[in-house]
N, C-alpha and C positions, 0 to 999 in steps of 0.2 A: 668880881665875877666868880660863878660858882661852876662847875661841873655835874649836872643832872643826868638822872637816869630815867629812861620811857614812863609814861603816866598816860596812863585809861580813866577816861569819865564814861563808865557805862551805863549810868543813869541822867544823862544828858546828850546835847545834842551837838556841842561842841568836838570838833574835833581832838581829837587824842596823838599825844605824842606815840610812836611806837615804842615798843619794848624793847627791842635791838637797836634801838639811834640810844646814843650820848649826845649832850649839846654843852656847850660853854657859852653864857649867858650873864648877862650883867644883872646883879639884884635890885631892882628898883621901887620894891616895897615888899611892906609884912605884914602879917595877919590885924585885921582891925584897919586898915589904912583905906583911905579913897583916891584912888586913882583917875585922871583925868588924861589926855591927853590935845593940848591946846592945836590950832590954827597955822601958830607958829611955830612947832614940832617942836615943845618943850613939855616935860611934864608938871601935872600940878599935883600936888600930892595931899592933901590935907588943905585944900582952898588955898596952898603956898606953890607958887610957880617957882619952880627949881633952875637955875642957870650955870653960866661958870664961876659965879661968888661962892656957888653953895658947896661946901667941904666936900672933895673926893669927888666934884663932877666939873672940875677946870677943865679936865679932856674930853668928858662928855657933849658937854655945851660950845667946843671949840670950832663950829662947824661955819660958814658964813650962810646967816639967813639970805640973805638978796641971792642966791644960789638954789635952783631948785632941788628937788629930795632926788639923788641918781644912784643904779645899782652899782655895786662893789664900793659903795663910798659911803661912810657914816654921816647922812646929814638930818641929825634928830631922831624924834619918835614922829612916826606918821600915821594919822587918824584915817579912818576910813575915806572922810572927805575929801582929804588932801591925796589919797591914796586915788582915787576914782578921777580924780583931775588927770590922772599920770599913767594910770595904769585900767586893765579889764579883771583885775586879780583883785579877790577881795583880801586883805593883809591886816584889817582889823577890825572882823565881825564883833567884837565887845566895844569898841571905842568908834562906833559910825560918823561921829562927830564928835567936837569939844566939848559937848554937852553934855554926854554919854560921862558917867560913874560906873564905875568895878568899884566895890568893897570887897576888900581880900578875903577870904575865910579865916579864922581861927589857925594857926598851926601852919599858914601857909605864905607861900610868896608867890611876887609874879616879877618875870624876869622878864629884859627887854635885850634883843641882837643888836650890835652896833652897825651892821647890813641892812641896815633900817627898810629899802624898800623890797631886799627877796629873802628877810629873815621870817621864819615859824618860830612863835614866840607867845608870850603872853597876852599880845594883842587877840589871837585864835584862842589859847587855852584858859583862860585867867588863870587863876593860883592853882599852885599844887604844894603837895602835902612837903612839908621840911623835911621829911625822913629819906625822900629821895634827894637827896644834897647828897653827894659823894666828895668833893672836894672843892679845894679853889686854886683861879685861876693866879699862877707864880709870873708867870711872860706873856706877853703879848708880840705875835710873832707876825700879825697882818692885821693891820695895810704897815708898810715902811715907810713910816712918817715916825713924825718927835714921838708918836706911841709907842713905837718898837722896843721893847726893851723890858725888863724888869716891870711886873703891874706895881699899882702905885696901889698900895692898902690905906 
């Protein structure tokens, strides 16, 4: 997880982080990468669907699919589709469906909230630039489950 600082796209139509928010945000691709987000609220990243095998996302993926996507609870990434079944809030005008590719920019990443259904995140902004990276995240202090504690790098 990283610590980011407000980002303006003023030659798009994307919304824009503010300048005064901070967010801590988990890194789920980099520049050159193609981003998907499946049906099953997993990401695909390079035509490779990502789970709890995949190194450094056993807690990610630890979520019960037969469960649907609810606020204050991490269950997946959620596509606009999935997102419309659930809600009137649109949470991922770049990913409308499974179908939907983001290619990151160059020099950039896109980061996803573990509050999957009331996070502002990557799913709104796609990438932003690496230079606003400020730090990373050491603890994870919410929700109080086996996540609590020291992040796992």
């Amino acid at each position: 997880m990283f610590e980011t600082r407000g980002i303006t796209e003023p030659d798009t139509d994307r919304p824009a982080m503010p300048q005064d928010q901070f967010y801590i945000k988990r890194l789920v691709a980099m520049g050159g990468e193609r981003v998907q987000i499946g049906n099953d609220r997993h990401l695909i990243i390079n035509g490779r669907r990502l789970d709890h095998t995949t190194p450094h996302f056993e807690n990610v993926y630890s979520f019960d699919p037969r469960q649907p996507p609810r606020p204050n609870q991490y269950s997946g990434h959620v596509n606009g589709a999935i997102a419309r079944r659930l809600t009137q809030t649109s949470i991922a005008p770049l990913f409308p469906d499974e179908s939907a590719v983001y290619t990151v920019p160059p020099n950039h990443y896109v980061v996803m909230g573990d509050n999957t259904m009331d996070s502002y995140d990557g799913r709104a902004w796609g990438g932003f630039s690496r230079t606003n990276v400020i730090g990373k995240c050491f603890f994870v202090y919410w929700p109080f489950t086996s996540r609590f504690g020291r992040a796992v790098r």
